[in-house]
C-alpha positions in Angstrom: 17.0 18.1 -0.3 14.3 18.5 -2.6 13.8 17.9 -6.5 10.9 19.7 -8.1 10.7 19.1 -11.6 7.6 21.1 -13.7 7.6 20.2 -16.9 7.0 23.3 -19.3 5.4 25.6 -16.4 6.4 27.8 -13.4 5.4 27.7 -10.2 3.8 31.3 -10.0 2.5 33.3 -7.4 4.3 31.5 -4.5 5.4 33.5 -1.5 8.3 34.4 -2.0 10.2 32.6 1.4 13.5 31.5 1.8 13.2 27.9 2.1 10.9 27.9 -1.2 13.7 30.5 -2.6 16.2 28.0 -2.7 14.3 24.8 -3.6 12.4 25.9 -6.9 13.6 25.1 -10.4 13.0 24.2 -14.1 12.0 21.1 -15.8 14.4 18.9 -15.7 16.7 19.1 -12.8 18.4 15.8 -12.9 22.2 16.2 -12.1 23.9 16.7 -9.0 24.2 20.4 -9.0 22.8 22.4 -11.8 24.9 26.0 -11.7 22.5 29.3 -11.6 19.5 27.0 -10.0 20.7 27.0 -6.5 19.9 23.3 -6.1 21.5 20.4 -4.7 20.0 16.6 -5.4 21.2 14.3 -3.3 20.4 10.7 -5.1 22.9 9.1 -3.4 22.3 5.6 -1.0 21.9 7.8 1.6 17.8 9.0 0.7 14.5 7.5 1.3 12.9 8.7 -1.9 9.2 10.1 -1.6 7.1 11.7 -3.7 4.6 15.0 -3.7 2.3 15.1 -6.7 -0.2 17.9 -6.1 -1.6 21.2 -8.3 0.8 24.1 -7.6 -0.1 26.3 -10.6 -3.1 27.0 -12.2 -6.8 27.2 -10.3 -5.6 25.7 -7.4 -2.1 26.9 -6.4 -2.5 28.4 -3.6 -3.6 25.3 -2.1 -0.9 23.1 -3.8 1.5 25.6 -2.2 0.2 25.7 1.2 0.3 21.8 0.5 3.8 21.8 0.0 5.2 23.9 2.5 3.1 21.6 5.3 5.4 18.3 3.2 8.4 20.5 3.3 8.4 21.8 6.9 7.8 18.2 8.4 10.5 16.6 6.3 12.8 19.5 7.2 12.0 18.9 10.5 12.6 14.8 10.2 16.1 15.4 8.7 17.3 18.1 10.8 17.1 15.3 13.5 19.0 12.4 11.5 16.4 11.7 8.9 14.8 8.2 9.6 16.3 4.5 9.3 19.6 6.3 9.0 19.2 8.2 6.0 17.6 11.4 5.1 14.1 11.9 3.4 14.8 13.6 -0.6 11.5 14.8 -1.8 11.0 14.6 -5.2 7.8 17.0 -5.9 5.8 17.2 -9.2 3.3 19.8 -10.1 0.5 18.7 -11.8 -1.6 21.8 -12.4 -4.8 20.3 -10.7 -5.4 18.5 -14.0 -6.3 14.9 -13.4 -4.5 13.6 -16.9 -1.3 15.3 -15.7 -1.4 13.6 -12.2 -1.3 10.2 -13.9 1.5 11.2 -16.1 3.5 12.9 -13.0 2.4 9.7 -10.7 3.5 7.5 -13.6 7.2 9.2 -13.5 7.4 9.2 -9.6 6.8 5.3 -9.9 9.0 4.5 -13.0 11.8 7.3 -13.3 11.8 8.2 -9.5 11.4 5.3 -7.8 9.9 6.4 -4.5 9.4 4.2 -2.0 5.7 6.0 -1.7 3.2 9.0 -3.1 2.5 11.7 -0.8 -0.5 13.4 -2.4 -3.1 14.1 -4.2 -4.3 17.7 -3.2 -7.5 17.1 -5.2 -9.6 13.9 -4.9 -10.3 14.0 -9.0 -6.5 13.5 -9.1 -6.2 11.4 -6.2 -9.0 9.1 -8.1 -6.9 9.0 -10.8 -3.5 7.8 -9.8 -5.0 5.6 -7.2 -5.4 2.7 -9.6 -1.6 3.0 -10.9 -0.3 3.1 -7.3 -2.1 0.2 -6.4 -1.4 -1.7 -8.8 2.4 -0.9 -8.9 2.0 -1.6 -5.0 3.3 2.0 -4.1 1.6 2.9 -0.8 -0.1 6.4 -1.3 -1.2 8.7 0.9 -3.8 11.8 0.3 -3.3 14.3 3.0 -6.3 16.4 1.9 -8.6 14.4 -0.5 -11.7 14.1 1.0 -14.0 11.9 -1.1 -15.0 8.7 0.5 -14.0 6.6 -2.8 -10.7 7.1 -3.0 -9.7 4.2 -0.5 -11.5 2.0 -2.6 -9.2 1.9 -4.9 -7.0 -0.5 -3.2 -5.3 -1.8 0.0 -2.2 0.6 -0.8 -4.2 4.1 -0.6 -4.8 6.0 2.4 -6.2 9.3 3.4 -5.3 11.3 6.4 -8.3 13.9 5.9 -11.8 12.8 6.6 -13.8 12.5 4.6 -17.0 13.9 3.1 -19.5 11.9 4.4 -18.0 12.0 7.8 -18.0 15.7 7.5 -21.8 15.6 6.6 -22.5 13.5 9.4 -20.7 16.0 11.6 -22.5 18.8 10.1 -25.9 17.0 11.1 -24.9 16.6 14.9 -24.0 19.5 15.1 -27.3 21.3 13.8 -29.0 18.4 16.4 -27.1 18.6 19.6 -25.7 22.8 19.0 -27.9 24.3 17.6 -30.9 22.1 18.8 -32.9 22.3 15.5 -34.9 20.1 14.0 -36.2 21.2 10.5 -33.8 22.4 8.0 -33.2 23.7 4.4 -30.2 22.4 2.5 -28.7 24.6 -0.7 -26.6 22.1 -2.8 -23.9 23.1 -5.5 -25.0 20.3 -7.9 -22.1 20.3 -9.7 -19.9 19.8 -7.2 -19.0 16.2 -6.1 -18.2 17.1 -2.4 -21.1 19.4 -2.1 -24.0 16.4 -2.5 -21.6 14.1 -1.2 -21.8 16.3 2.3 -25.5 17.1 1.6 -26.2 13.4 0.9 -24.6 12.2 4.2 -25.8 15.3 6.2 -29.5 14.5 4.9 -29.6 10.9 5.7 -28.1 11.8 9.5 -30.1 14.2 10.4 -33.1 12.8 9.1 -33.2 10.4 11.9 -34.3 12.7 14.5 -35.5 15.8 12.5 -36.3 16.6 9.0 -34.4 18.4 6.0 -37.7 20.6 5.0 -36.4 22.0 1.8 -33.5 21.0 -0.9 -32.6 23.2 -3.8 -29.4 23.8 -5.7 -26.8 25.8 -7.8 -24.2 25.5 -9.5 -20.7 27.0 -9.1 -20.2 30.3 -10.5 -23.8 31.5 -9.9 -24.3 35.1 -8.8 -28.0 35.2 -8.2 -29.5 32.6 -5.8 -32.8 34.6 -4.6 -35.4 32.0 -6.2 -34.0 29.0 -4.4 -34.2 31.1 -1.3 -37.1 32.4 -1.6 -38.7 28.8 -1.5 -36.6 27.7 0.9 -38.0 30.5 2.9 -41.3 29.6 2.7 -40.4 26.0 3.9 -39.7 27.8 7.4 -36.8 25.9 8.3 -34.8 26.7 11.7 -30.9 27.1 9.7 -29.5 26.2 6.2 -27.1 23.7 5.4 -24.7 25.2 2.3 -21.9 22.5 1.6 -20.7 24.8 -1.0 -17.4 26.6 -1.6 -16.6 30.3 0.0 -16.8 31.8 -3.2 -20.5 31.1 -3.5 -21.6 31.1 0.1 -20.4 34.4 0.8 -23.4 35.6 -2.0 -26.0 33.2 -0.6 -25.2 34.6 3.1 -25.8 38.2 1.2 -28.9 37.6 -0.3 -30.5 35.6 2.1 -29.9 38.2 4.7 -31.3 40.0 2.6 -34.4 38.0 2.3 -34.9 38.4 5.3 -33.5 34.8 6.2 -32.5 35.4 9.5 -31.9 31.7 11.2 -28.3 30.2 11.1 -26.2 28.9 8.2 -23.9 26.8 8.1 -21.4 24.6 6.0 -17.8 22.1 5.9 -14.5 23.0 5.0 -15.0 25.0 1.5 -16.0 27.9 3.6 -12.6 28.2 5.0 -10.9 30.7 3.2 -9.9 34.8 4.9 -12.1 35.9 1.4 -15.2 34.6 3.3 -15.7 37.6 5.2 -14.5 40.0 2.2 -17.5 38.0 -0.3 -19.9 37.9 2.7 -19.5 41.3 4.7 -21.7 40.9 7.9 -24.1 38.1 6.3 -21.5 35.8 7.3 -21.2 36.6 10.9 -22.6 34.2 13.4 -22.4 31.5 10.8 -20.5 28.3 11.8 -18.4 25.5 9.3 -16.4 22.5 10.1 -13.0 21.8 9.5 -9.7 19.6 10.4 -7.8 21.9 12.3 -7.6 25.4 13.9 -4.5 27.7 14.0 -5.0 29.0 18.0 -5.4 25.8 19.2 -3.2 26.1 22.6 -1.9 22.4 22.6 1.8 23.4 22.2 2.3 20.7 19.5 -0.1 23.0 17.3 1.5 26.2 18.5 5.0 24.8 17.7 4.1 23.6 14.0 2.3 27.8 13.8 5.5 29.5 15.3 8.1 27.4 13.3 5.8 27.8 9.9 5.6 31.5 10.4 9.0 31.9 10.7 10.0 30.4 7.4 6.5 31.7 5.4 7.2 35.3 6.2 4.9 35.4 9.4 1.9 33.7 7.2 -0.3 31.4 9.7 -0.3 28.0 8.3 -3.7 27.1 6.6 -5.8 23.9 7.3 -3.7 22.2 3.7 -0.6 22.8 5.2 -1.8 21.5 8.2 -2.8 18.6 6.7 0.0 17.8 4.7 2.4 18.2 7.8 0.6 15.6 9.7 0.7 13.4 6.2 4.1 13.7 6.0 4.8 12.4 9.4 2.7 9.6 9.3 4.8 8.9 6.7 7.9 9.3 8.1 6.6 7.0 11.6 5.3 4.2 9.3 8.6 4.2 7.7 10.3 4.1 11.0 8.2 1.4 12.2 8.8 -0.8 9.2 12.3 -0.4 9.4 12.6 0.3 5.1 15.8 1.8 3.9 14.9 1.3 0.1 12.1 1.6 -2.6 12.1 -2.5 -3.1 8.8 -3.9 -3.5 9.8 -5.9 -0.2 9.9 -2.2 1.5 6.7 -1.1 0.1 4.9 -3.5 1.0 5.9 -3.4 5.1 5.6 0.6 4.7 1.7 -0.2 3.7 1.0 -3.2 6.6 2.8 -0.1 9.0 0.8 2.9 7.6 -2.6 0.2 8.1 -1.6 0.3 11.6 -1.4 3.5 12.2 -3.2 4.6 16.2 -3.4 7.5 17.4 -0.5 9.5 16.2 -0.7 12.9 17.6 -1.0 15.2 14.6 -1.7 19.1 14.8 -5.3 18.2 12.7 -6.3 15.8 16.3 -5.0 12.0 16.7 -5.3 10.8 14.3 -5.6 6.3 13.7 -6.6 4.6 10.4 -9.3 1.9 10.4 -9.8 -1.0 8.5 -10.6 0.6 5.3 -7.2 2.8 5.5 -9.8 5.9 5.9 -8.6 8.3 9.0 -10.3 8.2 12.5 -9.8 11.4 14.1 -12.5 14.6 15.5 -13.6 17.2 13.4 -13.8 20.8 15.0 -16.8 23.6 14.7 -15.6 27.1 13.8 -17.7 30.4 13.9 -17.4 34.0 12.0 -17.1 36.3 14.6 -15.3 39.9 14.0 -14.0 39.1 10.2 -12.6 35.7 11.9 -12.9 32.6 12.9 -13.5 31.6 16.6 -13.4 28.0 17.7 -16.8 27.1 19.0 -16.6 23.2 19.6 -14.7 19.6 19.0 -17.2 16.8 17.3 -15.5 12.9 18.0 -16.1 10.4 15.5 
């Protein structure tokens, strides 16, 4: 039972699949049954209220889609059982077009109009930065399933995240050079407009600089097409592999031209390589190199292969990406800290025991790893090492926090 209300846009571009089929709608859905829309709204005593706020059109639909379908699936799943507490979970989803300003008004209506017991969401951390002040201080526990930047859980005890985050991912990035690829000089090509890409570089840089040396920094900025001059310095630094904490879009080129180059040593990156265009951008340049990430679709623990089978099914035989991943495993935290804190209602009363339950959170078996929150509501769970081999990605090794 879901209530997606967009304002003055579509949703476009979505897959078209059955369960999305019958859940989308105009603005302003708000009665029972609307006739011609398909959609039933359950507000009745019998809902937990929760809401989705993530960017589902505009630059970054497709990952505000794959978002959603990971929140749907999981509550699906959660009321096809009974729901939780005795009553079902009622999404109500807002899409706020990746747009930081639109996230606060969205947030603001989830909190005032909706009355959700909590936030689910943002997909971006600019977003996620800016309705973290308003759900903390309207005590509304909040949970990013896919914002990685480390300031978000500063904002307040109410805000979690159940990705890790960048400077973790840098961190991993530099053990993984040290103890896989046993180097100890290296280059590192920064996108220096791009908040995550010197937050990973920064944290990558200060880890691995305990036991080797970065030889050689230079950077770009998104949307670049020509990155041979910082290359060719960085080639004359002779460093043993490049770091590039840059986006797919970009890193497919660098790979190009520094094979080019005649760069031959290893690359590699964090999650903003992750994308099937990878391989279409970088051609063979790109094989051989390695990035990290939360999650990886062949995993053979059967919870993974479950959450794969049942999402192909309804997503027209579509592999779930890492977001929707992410997003399942959010939702379900969710759904267990409710459980645990025995809520039935959005009261201020409720929200507050569903925040002291999501705090102690341990080792709840996600698809992403297990996954337990520390003391500053920031996730504790492995990261994994993938490779490019054959146009795909090949799982190559688990790093532990």
């Amino acid at each position: 039972m879901v209530a997606l209300k967009y304002g003055k846009v579509l949703w476009a571009g979505l897959a078209c699949t059955a369960v999305l089929a019958g859940t989308l709608a105009l603005s302003g859905c708000k009665n029972e049954e609307q006739a011609g829309e398909g959609i039933a709204v359950n507000t009745g005593p019998k809902t937990i209220k929760l809401g989705v706020t993530s960017g589902m059109t505009g630059g970054t639909a497709t990952y505000g889609q794959s978002m959603y379908r990971g929140v749907q699936q999981a509550v699906d799943e959660v009321n096809a059982k009974g729901g939780v507490n005795g009553k079902k979970i009622e999404l109500q989803v807002e899409d706020n077009g990746g747009k930081a300003d639109q996230a606060v008004t969205v947030a603001q209506k989830l909190i005032s109009s909706d009355n959700v017991l909590a936030i689910i969401g943002d997909l971006l951390s600019s977003c996620s930065l800016a309705i973290a002040p308003i759900c903390q201080k309207e005590q509304i526990p909040m949970l990013t399933p896919t914002s990685t930047t480390p300031e978000v859980t500063s904002k307040g005890n109410y805000i979690f995240q159940s990705c890790f985050d960048d400077a973790f991912q840098g961190r991993v990035g530099a053990r993984f050079a040290k103890e896989h690829l046993k180097v100890k000089q290296v280059a590192v090509l920064i996108d220096n407009k791009s908040d995550y890409s010197r937050g990973l570089a920064k944290a990558f840089t200060e880890e691995f600089n305990k036991n080797g040396k970065v030889v050689a920094t230079a950077y770009y900025a998104a949307g670049d097409s020509d990155f041979r001059p910082q290359l060719t310095s960085i080639k004359g630094k002779k460093p043993e592999a490049l770091f590039i904490p840059g986006y797919y879009t970009e890193v497919g080129l660098i790979a190009q031209q520094a094979r080019q180059l005649g760069i031959k040593q290893p690359m590699f990156g964090g999650d903003g390589w992750e994308s099937s265009k990878l391989a279409e951008i970088g051609k063979s340049a790109v094989e051989g190199s390695y990035f990290s990430t939360h999650y990886y679709a062949e995993n053979n623990n059967p919870l993974v292969q479950k959450f794969v089978a049942d999402y192909k099914k309804r997503n027209n035989d579509v592999a779930p990406d890492t977001l929707a991943a992410l997003a399942y495993d959010a939702t379900l935290i969710m759904v267990d800290a409710i459980k645990k804190s025995g809520v039935t209602n959005a009261s201020a009363a409720s929200r507050s025991k569903l925040r002291d339950a999501l705090a102690k959170t341990r080792n709840f078996p996600g698809v992403t790893g297990n996954i337990s929150m520390d003391e500053k509501r920031k996730v504790v769970k492995p990261a994994i090492m993938l490779q490019v081999k054959n146009k795909k990605f090949a799982y190559v090794t688990t790093i532990k926090p």
